[in-house]
C-alpha positions as CSV (number, residue, x, y, z in Angstrom):
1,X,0.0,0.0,0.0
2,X,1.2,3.3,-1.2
3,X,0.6,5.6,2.3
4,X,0.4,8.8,0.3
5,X,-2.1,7.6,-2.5
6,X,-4.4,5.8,0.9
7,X,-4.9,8.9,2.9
8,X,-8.0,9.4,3.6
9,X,-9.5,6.4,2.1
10,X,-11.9,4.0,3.9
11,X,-12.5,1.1,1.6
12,X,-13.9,-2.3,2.3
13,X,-14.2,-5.4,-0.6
14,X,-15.6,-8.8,-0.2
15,X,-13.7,-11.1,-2.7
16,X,-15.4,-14.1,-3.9
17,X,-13.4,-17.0,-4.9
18,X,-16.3,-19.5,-5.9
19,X,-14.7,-22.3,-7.0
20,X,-12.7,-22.6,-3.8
21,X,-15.8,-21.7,-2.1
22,X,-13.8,-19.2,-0.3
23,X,-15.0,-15.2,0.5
24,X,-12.1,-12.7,2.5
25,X,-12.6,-9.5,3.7
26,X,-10.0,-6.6,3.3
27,X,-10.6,-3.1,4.4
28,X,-8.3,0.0,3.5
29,X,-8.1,2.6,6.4
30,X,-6.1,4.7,7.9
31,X,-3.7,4.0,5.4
32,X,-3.6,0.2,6.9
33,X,-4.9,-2.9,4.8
34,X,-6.8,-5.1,7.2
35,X,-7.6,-9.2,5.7
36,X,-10.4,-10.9,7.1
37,X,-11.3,-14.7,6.3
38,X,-15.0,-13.8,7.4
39,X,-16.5,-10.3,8.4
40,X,-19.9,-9.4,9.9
41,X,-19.7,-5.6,8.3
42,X,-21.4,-5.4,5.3
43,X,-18.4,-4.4,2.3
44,X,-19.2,-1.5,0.0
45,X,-18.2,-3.5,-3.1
46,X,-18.6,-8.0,-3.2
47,X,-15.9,-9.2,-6.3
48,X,-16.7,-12.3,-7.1
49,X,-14.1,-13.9,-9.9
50,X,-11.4,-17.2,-10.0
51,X,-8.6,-16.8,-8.3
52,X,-6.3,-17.0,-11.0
53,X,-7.9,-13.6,-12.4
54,X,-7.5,-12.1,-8.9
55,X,-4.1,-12.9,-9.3
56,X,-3.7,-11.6,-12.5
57,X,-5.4,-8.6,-11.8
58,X,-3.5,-7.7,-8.6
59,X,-0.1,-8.8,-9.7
60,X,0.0,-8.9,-13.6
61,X,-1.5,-5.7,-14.1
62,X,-4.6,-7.1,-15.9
63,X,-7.0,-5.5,-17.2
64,X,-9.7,-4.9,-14.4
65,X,-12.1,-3.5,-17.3
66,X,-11.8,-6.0,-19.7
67,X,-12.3,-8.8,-17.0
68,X,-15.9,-7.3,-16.1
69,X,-17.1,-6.6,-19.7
70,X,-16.0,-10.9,-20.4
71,X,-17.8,-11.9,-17.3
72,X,-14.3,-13.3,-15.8
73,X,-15.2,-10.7,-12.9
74,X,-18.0,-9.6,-11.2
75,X,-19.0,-6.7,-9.3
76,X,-21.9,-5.6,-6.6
77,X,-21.6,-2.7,-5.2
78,X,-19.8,0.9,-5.8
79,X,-17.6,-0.1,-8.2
80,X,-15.2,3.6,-7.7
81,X,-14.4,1.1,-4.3
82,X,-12.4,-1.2,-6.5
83,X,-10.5,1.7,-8.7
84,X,-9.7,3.3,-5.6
85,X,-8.4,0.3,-4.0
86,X,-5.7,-0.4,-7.1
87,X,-4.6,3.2,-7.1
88,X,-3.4,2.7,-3.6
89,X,-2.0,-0.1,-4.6
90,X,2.3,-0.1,-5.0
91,X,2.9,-2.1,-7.9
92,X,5.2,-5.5,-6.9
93,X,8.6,-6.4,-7.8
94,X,9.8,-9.3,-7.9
95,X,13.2,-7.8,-5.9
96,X,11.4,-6.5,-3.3
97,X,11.7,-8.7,-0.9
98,X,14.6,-10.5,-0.5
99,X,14.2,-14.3,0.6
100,X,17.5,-15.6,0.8
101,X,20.4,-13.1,0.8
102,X,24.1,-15.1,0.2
């Protein structure tokens, strides 16, 4: 999470992983991300898609669009939740975190 780009931003998603009949919780705020396996608050936007495309939406910079208009995601809610979300999101690097260092 980028701290600058989450200030002020009080985000909470349900993602749906269906076909390992799996639903976690995450909430951005405070500039903290928050994961919950199960969560009694209701979530401003419910993504339901494989896990694979969470994956490849999160990490290879998919195209969040493009999955919603082929039905590969789905979306209940405010959708601005998810746009918001990725925006605070610092994109990974593979060298960021260092494993094993000789």
């Amino acid at each position: 999470i980028d701290p600058e780009k989450a200030a002020g931003l009080d985000l909470t998603i349900a993602f749906v992983f269906p076909e390992r009949n799996e639903r976690t919780h995450v909430q951005l705020r405070n500039r903290v991300l928050i994961h919950q396996p199960l969560n009694a608050q209701p979530a401003q936007l419910t993504v339901t898609m494989a896990r694979a495309n969470f994956l490849r939406l999160f990490f290879q910079g998919a195209d969040g669009r493009a999955m919603a208009l082929s039905g590969e995601m789905r979306l209940a809610g405010d959708t601005r939740v998810l746009q918001a979300f990725g925006q605070a999101l610092d994109r990974a690097s593979p060298n960021d975190f260092a494993i094993v260092t000789p």
